[in-house]
C-alpha positions as a printed NumPy array, in Angstrom:
array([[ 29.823, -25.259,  -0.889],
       [ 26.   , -24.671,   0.501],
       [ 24.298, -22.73 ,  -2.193],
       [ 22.976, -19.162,  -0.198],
       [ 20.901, -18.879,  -3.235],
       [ 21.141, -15.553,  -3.747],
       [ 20.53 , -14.057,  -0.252],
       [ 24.   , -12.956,   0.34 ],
       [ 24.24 , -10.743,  -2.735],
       [ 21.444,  -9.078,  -1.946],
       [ 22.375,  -8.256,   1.856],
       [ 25.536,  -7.594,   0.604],
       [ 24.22 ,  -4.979,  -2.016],
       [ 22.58 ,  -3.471,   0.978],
       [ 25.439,  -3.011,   2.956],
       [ 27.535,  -1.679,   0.173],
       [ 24.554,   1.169,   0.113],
       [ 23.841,   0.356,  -3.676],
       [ 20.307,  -0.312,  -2.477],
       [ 18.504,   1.387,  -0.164],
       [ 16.825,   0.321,   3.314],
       [ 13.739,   0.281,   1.959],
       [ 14.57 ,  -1.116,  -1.055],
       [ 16.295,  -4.213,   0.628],
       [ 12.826,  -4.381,   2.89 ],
       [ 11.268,  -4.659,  -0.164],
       [ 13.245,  -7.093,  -1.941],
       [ 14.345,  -9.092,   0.961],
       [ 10.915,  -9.637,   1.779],
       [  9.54 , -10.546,  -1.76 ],
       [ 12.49 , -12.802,  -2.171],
       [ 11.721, -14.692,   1.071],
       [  7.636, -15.114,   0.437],
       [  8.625, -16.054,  -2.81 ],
       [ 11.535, -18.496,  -2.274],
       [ 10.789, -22.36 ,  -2.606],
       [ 13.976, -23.617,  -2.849],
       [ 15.464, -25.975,  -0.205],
       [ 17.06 , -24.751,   2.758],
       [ 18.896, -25.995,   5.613],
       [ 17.269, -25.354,   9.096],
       [ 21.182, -23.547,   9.912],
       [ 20.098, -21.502,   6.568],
       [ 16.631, -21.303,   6.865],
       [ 17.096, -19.665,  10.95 ],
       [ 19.132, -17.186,   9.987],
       [ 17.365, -16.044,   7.105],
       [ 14.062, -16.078,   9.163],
       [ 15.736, -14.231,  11.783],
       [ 16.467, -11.181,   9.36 ],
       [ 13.192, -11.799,   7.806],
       [ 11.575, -10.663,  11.063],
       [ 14.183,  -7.285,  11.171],
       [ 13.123,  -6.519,   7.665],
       [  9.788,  -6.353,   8.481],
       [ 10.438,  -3.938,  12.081],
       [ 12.198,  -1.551,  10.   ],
       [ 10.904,   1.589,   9.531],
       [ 11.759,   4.739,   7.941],
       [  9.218,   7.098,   9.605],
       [  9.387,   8.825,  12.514],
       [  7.536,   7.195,  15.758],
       [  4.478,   8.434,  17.05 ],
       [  3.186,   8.916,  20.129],
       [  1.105,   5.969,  20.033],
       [  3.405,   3.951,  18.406],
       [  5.771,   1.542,  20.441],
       [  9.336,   1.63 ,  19.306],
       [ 10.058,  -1.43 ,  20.617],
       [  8.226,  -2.873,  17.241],
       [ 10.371,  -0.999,  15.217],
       [ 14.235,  -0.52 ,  14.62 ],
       [ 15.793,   1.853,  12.622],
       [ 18.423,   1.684,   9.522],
       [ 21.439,   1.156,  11.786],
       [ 19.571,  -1.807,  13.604],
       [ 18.683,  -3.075,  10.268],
       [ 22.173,  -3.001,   8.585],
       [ 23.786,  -4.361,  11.407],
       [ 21.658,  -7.171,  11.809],
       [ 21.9  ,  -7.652,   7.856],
       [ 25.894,  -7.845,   8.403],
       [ 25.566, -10.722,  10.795],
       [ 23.215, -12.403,   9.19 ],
       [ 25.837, -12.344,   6.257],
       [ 28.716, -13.316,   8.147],
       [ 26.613, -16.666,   9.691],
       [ 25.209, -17.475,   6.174],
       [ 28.909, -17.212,   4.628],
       [ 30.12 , -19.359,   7.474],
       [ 27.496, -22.152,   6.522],
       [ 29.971, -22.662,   3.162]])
């Protein structure tokens, strides 16, 4: 069994909505600048992948100068967060 060191429980706390969107932008993106363990490249591109929608989300309302396709909002985020899960789980 591939360790998922930790990733999964944390998406997964998300999607149970025992954290909120903001918190898992937080954490998810602490966790990943922080993380030096060793991943697989099947790992490693998924995780990166949801890295990237972590850091689009946002909570605030678009301006008019703002360009939304930048941006996606909590659905887009959780629903990118439950494939993610499902690929990493499938890597075990």
């Amino acid at each position: 069994m591939k360790n998922l060191y930790g990733y999964d429980v944390l998406i997964e706390r998300f999607l149970k909505n025992e954290i909120t969107a903001l918190q898992f932008q937080d954490q998810y993106l602490d966790k990943y600048f922080a993380d030096k363990d060793p991943l697989s490249e099947e790992l490693f591109l998924q995780l990166d992948w949801l890295f990237a929608e972590a850091e689009s989300y946002t909570h605030l309302p678009l301006g008019p100068g703002d360009n939304p396709d930048h941006y996606i909002s909590e659905s887009q985020l959780r629903k990118s967060a439950a494939e993610v899960l499902q690929k990493i789980r499938a890597l075990t």
